[in-house]
C-alpha positions in Angstrom: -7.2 -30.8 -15.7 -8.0 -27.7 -14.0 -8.5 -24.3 -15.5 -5.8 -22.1 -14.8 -6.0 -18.3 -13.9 -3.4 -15.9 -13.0 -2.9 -12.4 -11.7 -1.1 -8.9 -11.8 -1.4 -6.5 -9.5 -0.9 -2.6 -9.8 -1.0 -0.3 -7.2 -1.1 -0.4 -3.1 -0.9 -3.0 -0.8 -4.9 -2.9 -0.1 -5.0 -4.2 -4.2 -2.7 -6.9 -2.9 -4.8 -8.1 -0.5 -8.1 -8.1 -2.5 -6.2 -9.8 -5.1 -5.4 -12.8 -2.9 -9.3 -12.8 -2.0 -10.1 -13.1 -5.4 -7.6 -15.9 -6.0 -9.0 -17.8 -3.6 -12.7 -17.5 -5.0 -11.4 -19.3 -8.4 -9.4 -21.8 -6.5 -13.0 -22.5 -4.6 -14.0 -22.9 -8.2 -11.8 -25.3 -9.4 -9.3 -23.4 -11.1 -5.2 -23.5 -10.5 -3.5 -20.2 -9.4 -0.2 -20.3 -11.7 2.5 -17.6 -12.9 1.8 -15.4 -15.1 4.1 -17.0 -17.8 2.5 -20.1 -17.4 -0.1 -19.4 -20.1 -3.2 -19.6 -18.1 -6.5 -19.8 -19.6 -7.3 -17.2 -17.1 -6.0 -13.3 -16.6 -7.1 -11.4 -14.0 -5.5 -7.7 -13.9 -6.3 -5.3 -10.8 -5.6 -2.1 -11.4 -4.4 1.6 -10.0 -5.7 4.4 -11.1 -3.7 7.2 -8.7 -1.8 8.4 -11.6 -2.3 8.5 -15.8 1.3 6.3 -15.6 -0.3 3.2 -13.8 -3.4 3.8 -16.7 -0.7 3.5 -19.3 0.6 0.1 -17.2 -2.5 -1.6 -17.6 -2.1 -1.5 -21.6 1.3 -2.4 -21.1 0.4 -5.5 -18.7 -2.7 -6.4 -21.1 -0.4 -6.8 -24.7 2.5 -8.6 -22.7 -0.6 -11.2 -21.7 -1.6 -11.8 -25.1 1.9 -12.8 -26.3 2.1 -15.6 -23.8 -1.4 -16.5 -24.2 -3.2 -15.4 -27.1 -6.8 -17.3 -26.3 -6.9 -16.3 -22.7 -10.1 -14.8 -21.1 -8.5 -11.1 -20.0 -10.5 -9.6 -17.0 -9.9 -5.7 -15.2 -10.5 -4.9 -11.8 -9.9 -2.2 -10.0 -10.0 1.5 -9.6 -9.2 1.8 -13.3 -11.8 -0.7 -14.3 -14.5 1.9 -12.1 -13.5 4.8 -13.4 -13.1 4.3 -17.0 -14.5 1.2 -17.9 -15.1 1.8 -21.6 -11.7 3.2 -22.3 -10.7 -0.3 -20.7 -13.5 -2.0 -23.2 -11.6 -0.7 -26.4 -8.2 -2.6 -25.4 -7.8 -5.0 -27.8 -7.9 -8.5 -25.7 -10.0 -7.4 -23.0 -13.0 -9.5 -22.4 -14.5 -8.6 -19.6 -14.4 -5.2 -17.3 -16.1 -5.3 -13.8 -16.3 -2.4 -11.3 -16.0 -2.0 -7.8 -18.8 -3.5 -6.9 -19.0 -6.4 -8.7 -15.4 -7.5 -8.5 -15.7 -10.4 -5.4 -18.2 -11.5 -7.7 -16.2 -12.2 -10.4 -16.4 -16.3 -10.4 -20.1 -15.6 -11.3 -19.4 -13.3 -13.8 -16.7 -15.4 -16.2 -19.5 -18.6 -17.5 -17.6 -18.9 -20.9 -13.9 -18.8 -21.7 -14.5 -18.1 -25.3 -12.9 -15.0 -26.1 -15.4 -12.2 -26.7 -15.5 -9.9 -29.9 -16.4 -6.8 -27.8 -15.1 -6.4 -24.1 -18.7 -7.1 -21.4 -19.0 -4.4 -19.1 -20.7 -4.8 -15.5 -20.2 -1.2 -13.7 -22.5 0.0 -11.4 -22.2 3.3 -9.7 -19.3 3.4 -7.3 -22.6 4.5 -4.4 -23.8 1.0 -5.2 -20.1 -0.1 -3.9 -21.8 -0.2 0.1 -20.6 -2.7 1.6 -17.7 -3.8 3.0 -15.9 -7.1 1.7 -12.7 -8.4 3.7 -9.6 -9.2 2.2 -5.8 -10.2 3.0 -3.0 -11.5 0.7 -1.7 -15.3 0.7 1.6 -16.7 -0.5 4.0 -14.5 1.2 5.3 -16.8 4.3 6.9 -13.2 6.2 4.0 -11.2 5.5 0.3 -10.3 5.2 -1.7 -7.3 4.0 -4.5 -7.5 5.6 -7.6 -4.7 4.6 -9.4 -3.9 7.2 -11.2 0.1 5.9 -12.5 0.6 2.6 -14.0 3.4 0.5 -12.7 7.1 1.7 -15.2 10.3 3.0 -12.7 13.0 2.2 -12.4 15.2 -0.6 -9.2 15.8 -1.9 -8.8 18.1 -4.9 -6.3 15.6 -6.9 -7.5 12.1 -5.3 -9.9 9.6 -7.6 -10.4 7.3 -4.7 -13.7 7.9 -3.4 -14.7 7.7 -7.3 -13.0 4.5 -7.6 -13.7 3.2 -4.4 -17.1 4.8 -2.5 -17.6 6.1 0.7 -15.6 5.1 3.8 -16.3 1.6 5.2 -14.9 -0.8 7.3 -14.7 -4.3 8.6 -16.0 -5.2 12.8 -12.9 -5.4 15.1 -14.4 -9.2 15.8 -13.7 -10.3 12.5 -10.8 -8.9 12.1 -9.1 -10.0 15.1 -10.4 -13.8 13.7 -9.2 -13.4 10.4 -5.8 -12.0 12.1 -5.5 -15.3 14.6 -6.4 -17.2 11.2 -3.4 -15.7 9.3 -1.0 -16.7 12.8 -1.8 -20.0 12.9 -0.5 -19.9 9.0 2.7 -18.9 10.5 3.3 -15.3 9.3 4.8 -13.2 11.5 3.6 -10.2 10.1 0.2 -8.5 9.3 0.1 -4.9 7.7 -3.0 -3.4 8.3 -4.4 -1.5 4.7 -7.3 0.5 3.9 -7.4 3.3 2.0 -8.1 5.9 4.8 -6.9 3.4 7.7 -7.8 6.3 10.7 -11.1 6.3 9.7 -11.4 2.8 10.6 -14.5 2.6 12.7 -18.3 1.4 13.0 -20.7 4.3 13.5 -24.2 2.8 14.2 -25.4 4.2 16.9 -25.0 1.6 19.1 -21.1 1.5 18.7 -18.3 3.9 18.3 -15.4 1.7 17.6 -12.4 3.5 16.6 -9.0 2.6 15.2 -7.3 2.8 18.2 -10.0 0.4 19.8 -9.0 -2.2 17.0 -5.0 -1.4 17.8 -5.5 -2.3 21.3 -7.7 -5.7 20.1 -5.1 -6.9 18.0 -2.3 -6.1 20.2 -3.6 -9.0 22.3 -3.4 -11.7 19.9 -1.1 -14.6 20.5 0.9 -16.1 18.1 1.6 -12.7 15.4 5.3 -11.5 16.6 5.0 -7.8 14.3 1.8 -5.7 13.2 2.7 -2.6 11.2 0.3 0.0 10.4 0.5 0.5 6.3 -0.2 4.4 6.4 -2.4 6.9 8.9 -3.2 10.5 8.2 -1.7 12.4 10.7 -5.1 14.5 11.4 -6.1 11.0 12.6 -2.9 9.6 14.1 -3.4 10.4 17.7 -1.5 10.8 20.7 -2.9 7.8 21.9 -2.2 5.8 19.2 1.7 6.9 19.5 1.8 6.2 23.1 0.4 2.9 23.0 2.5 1.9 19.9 5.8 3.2 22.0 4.5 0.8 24.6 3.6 -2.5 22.8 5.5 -5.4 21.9 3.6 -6.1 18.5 3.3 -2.6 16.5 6.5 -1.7 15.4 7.7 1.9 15.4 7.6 2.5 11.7 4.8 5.5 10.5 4.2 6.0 7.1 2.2 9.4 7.2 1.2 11.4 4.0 1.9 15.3 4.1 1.5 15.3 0.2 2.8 19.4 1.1 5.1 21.6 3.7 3.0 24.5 2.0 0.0 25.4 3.9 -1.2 27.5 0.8 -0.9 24.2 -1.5 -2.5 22.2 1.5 -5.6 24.3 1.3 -5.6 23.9 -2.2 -6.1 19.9 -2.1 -7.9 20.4 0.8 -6.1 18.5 3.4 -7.5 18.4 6.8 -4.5 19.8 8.4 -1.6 22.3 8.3 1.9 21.5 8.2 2.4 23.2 12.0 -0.2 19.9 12.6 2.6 17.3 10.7 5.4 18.7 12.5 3.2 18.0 15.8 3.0 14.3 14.7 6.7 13.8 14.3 7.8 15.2 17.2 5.3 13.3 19.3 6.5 9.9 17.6 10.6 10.9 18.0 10.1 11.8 21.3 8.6 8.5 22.4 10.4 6.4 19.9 13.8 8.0 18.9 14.3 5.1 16.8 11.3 5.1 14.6 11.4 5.2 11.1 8.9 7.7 9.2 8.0 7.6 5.6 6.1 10.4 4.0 3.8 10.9 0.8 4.3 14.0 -1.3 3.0 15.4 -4.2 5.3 17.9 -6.4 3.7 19.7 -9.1 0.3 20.5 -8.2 -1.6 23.1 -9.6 -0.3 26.9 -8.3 2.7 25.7 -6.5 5.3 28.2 -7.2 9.3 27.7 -6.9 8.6 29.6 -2.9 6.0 27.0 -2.5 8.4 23.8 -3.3 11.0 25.7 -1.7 9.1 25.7 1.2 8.4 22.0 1.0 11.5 21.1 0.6 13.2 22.9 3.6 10.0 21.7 5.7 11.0 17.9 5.0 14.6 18.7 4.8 14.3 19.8 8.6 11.5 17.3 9.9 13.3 14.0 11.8 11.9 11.6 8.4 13.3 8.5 7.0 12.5 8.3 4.1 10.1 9.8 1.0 7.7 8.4 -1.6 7.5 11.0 -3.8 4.4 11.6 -6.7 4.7 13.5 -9.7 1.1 15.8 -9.7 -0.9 14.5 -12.8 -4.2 15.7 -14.0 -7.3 13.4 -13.1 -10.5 13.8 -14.6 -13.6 14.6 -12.6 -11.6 15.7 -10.1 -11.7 19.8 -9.0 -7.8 20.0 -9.1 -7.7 19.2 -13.3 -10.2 22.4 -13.1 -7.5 25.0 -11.6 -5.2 27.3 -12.9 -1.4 27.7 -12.3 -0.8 24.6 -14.2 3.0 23.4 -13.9 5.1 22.5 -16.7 5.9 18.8 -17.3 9.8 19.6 -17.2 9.1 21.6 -13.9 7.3 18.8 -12.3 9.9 16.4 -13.2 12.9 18.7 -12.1 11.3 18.9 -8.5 10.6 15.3 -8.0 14.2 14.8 -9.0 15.2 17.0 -6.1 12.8 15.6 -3.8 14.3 11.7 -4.7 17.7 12.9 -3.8 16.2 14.2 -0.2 14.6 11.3 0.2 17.6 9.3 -0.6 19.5 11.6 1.9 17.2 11.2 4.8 17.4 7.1 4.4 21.0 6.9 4.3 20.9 9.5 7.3 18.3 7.1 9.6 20.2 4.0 8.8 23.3 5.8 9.7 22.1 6.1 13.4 20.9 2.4 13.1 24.4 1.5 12.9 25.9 -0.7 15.8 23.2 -1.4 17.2 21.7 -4.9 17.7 18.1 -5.3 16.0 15.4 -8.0 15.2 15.2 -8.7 11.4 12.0 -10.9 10.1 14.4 -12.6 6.9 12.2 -12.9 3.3 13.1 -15.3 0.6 13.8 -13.6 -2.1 17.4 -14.2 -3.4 19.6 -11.4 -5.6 23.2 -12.3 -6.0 23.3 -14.9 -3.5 21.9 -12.2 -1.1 18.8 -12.2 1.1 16.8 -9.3 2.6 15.0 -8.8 5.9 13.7 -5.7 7.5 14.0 -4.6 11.6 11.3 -3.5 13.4 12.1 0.3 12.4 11.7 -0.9 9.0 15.7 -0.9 8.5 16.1 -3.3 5.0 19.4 -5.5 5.5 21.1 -8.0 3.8 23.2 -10.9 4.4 24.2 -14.5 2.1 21.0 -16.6 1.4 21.0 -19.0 3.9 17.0 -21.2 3.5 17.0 -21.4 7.2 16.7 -18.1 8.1 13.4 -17.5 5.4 10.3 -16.6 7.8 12.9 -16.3 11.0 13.2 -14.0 13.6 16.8 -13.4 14.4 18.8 -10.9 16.6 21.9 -9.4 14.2 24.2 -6.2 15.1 24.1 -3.8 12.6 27.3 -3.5 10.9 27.8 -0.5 7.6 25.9 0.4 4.8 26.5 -1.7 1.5 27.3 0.4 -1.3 23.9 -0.2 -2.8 22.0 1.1 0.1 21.5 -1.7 2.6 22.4 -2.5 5.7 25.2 -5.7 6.2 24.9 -7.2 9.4 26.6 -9.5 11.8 24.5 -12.2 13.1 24.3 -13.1 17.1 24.3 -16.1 18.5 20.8 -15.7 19.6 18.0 -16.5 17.2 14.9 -15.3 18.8 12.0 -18.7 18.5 8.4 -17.8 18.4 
C-alpha cells in the first residue's frame, strides 16, 4: 500500500494554491492524498505568518495531528516556517522545517519516515527564494486559485511578506494562459488569480514589459473558463484600464477586493502605503461608475501604532461613506523585524479589540446594504457542493453568496435565479428560472 500524506492549510488563497502543487509532487511520488483524520503517515502543514494568532494556529494544528497520528512524519511550510524556523523546531512532533525556498522540493527532502528526535531544518535566506515556481489548487470542481506573482518589492511598516516570501516575481503570461486552458478542460468554471502583490505582475527584462493588464487581456480570450476573478489589487496599481476593460468583458467579474489597510492619510504614511486615501476614493468611484453593481471588499488594519481615537474616527467615517461591500478587518499586531514593532504610540489590546468590533459591525452593515440592492434582480450563480442544513451555497458574479435546498445537479452549474430576500442568517434565497445557462 501506498504512503499516505495529508495537508492543512493556513492563510491566503496563494497558500492554497501552492499547497495543491505540493500535493501533487507526493502523489508523483507514490503517496495517497487522504483527510486529515485519516491518520496518514504523512503531515504537511503550510503556514501564515500575517498575524502572532495564525503562529499560535500552527501549534494548535501540530498537537491536534499527533492525537490522530502519533508516529507521523510532521513537516512546516510556509511563511512561518521562513521566518522562525527554530521556534517551529522546538514544537514537540515537528520533524522537519523547510523554508521558502526549499518547499517544492520537499519530496526530496522527506527520505525516512522515522520520526526524528530533534526537528531538521533546511532555511536558506528568503534572497535565495529567486525564482518563480507556479502553482494552482486541485479538488475544488467550482473553483481554482491559481498564483500567478510571487515575492513582494514594497515596504510596508507592519508587513513580514517580503521576509517570508522574497522579492517580487512572477510567472510568463504564456504559461499562464496554458496552465489556465489546462485547469478548463478540468471543467472549473472559475480561476482566481493570487499573488501576493497581484499588480505587480509583470516580466521586466529588457526585452519585455508585460504588465498585468497585458495578462488580463490574454486570459480574457480563453475558451472554455465562464468566470475569472481577480483575488486582490492594490489600488495604486488598479488602473483605469484595468476597470474599463473588466466593465467590458464577459469573463472578469465585477467583484474588487482592494486593501486601504487606513482612511487616515497620517496612519497611511506611517505604514508606508503608496497612496493616500483621496487616491482609494478615486478607485471606487471609477469602478461604481462603470459597474454600479460591483461588489468591493476592503483590507483594514485597526490598531496600528499612533492611531489616535480622530485617526479611527476618521477611518471609520471614510469607509462608512465609500460605496464598499463589504470589510476584512485585522487586528494591528506587533511583528518582529519589522519597523512598525519599533514605533511608539503603542495601542492598548482592549483598544484594538474595541475598534475592530466597530469596524465588524460596519462591515456587516455595508454587506447587508449591497445585497439589499441585489434584490429582485435576476443573476448568474456558479452553485458549490458543500451542504449545511440541507442548504447549498453559490455566489453571482458580483460575488452575492445565496442559498437554496441541496439539489447534486446544480453542483459546478451555472444557473440564472431571481434574487428573492435576505435569509435571516445573511444570505440571499433565491427563486430559480427556467433557464439554466450550459457552458
Amino acid at each position: 500500500m501506498n504512503k499516505k500524506v495529508a495537508f492543512y492549510t493556513l492563510g491566503c488563497k496563494l497558500n492554497y494554491s501552492e499547497t495543491s502543487t505540493i500535493g501533487r509532487l507526493f502523489n508523483k511520488a507514490g503517496f495517497d492524498t487522504v483527510d486529515f483524520t485519516d491518520k496518514p503517515d504523512v503531515f504537511v502543514i503550510n503556514t501564515c505568518s500575517v498575524t502572532e494568532h495564525a503562529d499560535k494556529k500552527c501549534k494548535k494544528v501540530v498537537n491536534e495531528a499527533l492525537k490522530i497520528s502519533p508516529n507521523a512524519y510532521i513537516t512546516i511550510v510556509g511563511c512561518y516556517a521562513q521566518l522562525k524556523p527554530k521556534e517551529i523546531a522546538e514544537i514537540p512532533g515537528v520533524d522537519m522545517v523547510l523554508g521558502a525556498a526549499e518547499k517544492f522540493q520537499i519530496v526530496d527532502y522527506i527520505t525516512d519516515l522515522t520520526k526524528n528526535p530533534k526537528a531538521l531544518v533546511y532555511n536558506q535566506p528568503v534572497t535565495e527564494a529567486n525564482q518563480f515556481i507556479s502553482a494552482w489548487s486541485f479538488g475544488d470542481r467550482t473553483r481554482t486559485f491559481l498564483k500567478v506573482q510571487d515575492g513582494c518589492d514594497y515596504s510596508c511598516t507592519f508587513c513580514t511578506i517580503p521576509l517570508a516570501r522574497g522579492n517580487s516575481r512572477s510567472d510568463t503570461i504564456e504559461h499562464v494562459v496554458e496552465q489556465a486552458k489546462q485547469i478548463a478542460a478540468s471543467g472549473v468554471k472559475e480561476i482566481v488569480l493570487t499573488g501576493v502583490n497581484l499588480g505587480d505582475f509583470g516580466i521586466r527584462d529588457g526585452h519585455r514589459q508585460d504588465k498585468f493588464f497585458d495578462l488580463v487581456k490574454a486570459l480574457d480570450r480563453i475558451e472554455g473558463i465562464n468566470r475569472i476573478r481577480i483575488s486582490s489589487i492594490e489600488p495604486n496599481l488598479l488602473t483605469d484600464e484595468i476597470i474599463e476593460f473588466v466593465a467590458g468583458s464577459k469573463r472578469f467579474v465585477p467583484h474588487f477586493h482592494i486593501p486601504l489597510q487606513s482612511g487616515s492619510d497620517k496612519i497611511l504614511g506611517l505604514m508606508r502605503r503608496r497612496y493616500k486615501r483621496e487616491l482609494y476614493a478615486n478607485r471606487v468611484s471609477k469602478i461604481k461608475q462603470l459597474m454600479p453593481d460591483c461588489c468591493i471588499g476592503v483590507d483594514v488594519i485597526v490598531g496600528f501604532p499612533g492611531e489616535t481615537r480622530e485617526d479611527f474616527i476618521d477611518t471609520y467615517n471614510f469607509l462608512n461613506n465609500l460605496d464598499i461591500s463589504y470589510l476584512h478587518v485585522f487586528t494591528y499586531s506587533e511583528r518582529e523585524n519589522t519597523l512598525a514593532a519599533e514605533m511608539s504610540g503603542v495601542i492598548p489590546g482592549s483598544t484594538r479589540t474595541e475598534r475592530s468590533k466597530m469596524l465588524h459591525i460596519l462591515s456587516d452593515k455595508k454587506r447587508r446594504s449591497f445585497y439589499d440592492t441585489q434584490l429582485n434582480k435576476t443573476d448568474e450563480v456558479l452553485f458549490e457542493g458543500d451542504i449545511k442544513d440541507n442548504f447549498m451555497h453559490g455566489f453571482t458574479r458580483n460575488y452575492v453568496k445565496v442559498k437554496t435546498e441541496y439539489d447534486p445537479l446544480l453542483v459546478n452549474e451555472l444557473k440564472t435565479v431571481y434574487l428573492t430576500k435576505i435569509s435571516p442568517d445573511g444570505d440571499v434565497e433565491i427563486t430559480e428560472s427556467e433557464e439554466i445557462l450550459a457552458h
